[in-house]
N, CA, C and O of each residue as an XYZ file, in Angstrom:
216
protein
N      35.410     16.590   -134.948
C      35.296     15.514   -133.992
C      33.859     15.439   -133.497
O      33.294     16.514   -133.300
N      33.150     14.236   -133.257
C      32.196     13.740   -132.801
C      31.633     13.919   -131.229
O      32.470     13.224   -130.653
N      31.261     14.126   -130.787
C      31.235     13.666   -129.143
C      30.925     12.357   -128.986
O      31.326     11.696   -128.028
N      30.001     11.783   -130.163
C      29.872     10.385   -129.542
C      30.875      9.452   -129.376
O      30.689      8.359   -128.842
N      32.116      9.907   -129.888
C      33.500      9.105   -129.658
C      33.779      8.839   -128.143
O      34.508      7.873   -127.912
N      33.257      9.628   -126.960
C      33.220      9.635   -126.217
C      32.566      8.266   -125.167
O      32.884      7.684   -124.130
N      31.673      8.233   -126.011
C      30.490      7.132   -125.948
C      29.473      7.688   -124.379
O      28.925      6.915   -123.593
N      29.480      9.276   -124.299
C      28.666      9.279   -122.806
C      27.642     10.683   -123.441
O      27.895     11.462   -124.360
N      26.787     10.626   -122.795
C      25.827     11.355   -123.143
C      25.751     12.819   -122.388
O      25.622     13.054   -121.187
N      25.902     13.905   -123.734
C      26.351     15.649   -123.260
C      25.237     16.215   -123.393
O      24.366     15.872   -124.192
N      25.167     17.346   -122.430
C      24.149     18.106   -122.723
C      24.728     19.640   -122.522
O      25.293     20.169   -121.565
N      24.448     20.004   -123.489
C      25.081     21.352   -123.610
C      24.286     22.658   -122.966
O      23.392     23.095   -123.691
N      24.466     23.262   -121.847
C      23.647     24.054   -121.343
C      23.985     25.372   -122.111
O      24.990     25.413   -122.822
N      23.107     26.512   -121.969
C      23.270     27.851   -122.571
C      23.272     28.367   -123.480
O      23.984     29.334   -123.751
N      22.331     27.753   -124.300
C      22.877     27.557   -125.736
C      21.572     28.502   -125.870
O      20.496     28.160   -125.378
N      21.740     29.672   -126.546
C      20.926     30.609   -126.284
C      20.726     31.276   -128.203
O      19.885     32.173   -128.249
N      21.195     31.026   -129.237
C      21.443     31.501   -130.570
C      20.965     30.259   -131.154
O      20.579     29.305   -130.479
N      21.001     30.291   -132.497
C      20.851     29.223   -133.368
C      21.772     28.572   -134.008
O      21.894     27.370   -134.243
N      22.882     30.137   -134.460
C      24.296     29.442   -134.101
C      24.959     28.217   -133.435
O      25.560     27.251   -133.906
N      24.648     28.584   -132.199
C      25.563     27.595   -131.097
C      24.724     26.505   -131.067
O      25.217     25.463   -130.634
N      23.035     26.488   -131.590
C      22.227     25.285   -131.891
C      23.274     24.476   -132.996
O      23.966     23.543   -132.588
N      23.314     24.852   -134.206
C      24.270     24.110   -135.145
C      25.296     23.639   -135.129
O      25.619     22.598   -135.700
N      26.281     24.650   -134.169
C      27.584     24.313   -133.561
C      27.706     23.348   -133.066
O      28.743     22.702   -133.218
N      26.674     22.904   -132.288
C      26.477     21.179   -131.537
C      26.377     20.302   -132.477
O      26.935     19.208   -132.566
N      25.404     20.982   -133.414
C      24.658     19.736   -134.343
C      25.725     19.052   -134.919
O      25.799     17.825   -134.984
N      26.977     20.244   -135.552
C      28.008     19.769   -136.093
C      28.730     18.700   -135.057
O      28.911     17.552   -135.464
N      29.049     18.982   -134.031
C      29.613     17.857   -132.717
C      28.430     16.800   -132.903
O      28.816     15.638   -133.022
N      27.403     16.959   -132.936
C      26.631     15.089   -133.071
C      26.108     15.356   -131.615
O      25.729     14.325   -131.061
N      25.983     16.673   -130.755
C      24.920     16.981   -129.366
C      24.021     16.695   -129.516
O      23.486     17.200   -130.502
N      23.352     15.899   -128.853
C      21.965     15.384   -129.464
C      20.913     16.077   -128.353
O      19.705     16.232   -128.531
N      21.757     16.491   -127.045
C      20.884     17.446   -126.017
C      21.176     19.148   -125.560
O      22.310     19.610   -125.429
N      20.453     19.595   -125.445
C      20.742     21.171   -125.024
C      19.711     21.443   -124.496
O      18.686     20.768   -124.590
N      19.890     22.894   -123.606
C      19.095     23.570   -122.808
C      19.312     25.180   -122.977
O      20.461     25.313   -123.400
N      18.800     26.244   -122.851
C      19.017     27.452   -122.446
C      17.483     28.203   -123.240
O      16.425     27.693   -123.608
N      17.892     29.310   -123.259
C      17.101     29.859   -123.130
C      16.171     30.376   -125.092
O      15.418     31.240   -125.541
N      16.866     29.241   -125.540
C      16.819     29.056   -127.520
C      15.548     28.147   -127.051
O      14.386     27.996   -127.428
N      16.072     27.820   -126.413
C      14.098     26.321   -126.453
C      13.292     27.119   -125.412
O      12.283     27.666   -125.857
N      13.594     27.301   -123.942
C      13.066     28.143   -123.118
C      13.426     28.563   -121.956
O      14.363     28.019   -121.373
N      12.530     29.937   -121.243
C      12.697     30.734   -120.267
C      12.820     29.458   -119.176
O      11.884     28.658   -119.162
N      14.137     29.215   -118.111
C      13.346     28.796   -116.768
C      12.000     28.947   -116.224
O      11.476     30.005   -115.876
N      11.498     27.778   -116.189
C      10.221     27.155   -115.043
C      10.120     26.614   -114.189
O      10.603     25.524   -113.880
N       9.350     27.410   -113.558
C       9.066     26.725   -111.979
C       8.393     25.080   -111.999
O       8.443     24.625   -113.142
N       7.974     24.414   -111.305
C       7.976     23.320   -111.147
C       6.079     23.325   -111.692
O       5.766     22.304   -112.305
N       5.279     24.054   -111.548
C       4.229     23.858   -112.228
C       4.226     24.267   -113.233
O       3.773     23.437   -114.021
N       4.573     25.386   -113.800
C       4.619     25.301   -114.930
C       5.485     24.256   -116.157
O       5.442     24.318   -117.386
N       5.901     23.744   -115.663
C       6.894     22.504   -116.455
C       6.026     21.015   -116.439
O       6.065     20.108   -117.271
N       5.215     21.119   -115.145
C       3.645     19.693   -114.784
C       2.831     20.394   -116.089
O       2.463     19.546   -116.902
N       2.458     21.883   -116.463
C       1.574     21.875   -117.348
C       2.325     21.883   -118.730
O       1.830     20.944   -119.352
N       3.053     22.345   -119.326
C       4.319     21.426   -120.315
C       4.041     20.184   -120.919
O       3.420     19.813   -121.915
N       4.805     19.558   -119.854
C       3.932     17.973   -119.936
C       3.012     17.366   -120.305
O       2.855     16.497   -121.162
N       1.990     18.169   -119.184
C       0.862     17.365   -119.827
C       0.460     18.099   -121.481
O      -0.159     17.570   -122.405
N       0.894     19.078   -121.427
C       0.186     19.715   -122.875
C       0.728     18.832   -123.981
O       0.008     18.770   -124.978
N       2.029     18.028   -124.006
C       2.629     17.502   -125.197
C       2.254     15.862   -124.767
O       2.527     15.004   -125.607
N       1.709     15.487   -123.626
C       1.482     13.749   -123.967
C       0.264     13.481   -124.393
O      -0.052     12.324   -124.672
């Protein structure tokens, strides 16, 4: 099953393996968070983030 059948937009928190990266992919998650992309940041470090990728 899809999530987009749903038609609302998921974001899968905790997703901490590469595993549970694919596991979504297979669901059609098109968002995630945890600690597989990165450590929590404080609020400047996430302003320099930013600017580093625009």
């Amino acid at each position: 099953m899809s999530l987009k059948c749903f038609r609302r937009t998921h974001v899968a928190e905790g997703v901490e393996t590469q595993e549970q990266k694919l596991q979504l992919k297979e669901l059609d998650c098109e968002y995630a968070q945890g600690y597989l992309f990165s450590r929590p940041l404080d609020s400047e470090a996430i302003e320099e983030l930013l600017c580093r990728q625009s």
